[in-house]
C-alpha positions as CSV (number, residue, x, y, z in Angstrom):
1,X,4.0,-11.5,-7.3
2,X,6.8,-11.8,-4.9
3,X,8.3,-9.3,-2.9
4,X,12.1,-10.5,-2.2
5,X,13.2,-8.4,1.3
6,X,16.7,-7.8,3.4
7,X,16.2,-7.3,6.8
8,X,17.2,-3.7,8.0
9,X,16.5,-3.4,11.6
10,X,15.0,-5.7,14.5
11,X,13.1,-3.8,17.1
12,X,12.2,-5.3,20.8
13,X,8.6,-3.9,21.5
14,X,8.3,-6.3,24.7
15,X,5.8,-8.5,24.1
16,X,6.5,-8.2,20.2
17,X,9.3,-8.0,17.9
18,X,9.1,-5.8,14.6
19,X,11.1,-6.6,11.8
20,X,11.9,-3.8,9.7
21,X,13.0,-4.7,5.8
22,X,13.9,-3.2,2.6
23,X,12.6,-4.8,-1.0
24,X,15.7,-5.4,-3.0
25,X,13.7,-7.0,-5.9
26,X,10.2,-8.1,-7.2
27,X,9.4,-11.0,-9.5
28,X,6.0,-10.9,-11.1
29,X,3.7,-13.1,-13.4
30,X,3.1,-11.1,-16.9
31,X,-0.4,-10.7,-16.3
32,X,0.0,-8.8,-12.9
33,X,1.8,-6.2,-14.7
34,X,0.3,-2.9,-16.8
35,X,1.2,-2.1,-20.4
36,X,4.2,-0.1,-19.0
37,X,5.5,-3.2,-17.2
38,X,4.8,-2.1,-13.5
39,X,3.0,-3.9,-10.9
40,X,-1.4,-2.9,-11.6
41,X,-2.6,-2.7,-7.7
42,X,-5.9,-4.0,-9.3
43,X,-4.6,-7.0,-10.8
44,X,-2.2,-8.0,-7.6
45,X,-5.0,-7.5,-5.3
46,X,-2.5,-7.4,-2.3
47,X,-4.4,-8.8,1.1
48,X,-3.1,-6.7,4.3
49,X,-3.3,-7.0,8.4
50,X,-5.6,-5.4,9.6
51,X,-3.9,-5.2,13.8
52,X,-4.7,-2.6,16.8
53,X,-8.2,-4.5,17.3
54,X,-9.3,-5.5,14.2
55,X,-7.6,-8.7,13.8
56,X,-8.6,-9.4,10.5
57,X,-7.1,-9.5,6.6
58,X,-8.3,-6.6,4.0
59,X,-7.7,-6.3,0.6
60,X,-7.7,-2.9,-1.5
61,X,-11.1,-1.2,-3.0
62,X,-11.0,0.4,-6.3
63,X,-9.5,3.5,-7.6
64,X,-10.9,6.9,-6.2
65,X,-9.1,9.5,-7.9
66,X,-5.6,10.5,-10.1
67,X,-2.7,11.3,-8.0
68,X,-3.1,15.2,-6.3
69,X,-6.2,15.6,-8.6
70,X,-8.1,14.2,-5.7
71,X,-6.3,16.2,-2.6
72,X,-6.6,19.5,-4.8
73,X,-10.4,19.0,-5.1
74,X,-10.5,18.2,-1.0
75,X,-8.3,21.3,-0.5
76,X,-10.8,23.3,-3.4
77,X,-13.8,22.2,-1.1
78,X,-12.6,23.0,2.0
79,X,-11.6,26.3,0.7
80,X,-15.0,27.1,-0.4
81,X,-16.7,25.8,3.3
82,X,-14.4,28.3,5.0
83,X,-15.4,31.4,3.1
């Protein structure tokens, strides 16, 4: 999968510059993509930084919940703790 980025804004954090982007487009292989044609986070397997003292690369775990299913239940939880 590939990512293709304009670059918005350059920032001069002294010691560091951050570049600050915006995708304009995405091309992807067939077999990163769900039945509905959209990038499948568990088939792309993106790797990501891991800075501020950790200095190392990361990848992303599996699935832990439906969208606001599982912040309802946290909230449903909490709810109960506090009563």
């Amino acid at each position: 999968m590939r990512l293709n980025a304009g670059w918005s804004k350059v920032v001069d954090l002294g010691l560091h510059t951050m570049f600050i982007g915006e995708i304009v487009g995405m091309v992807a292989d067939s077999e990163f993509l769900s039945p509905n044609q959209l990038p499948d986070i568990e088939k792309v397997r993106p790797m990501l930084w891991g800075s501020f003292g950790s200095v190392a690369y990361y990848n992303i775990g599996h699935k832990l919940g439906d969208a606001f299913s599982v912040g309802n239940e946290l909230q449903r939880s909490q709810t109960r703790k506090s009563v």
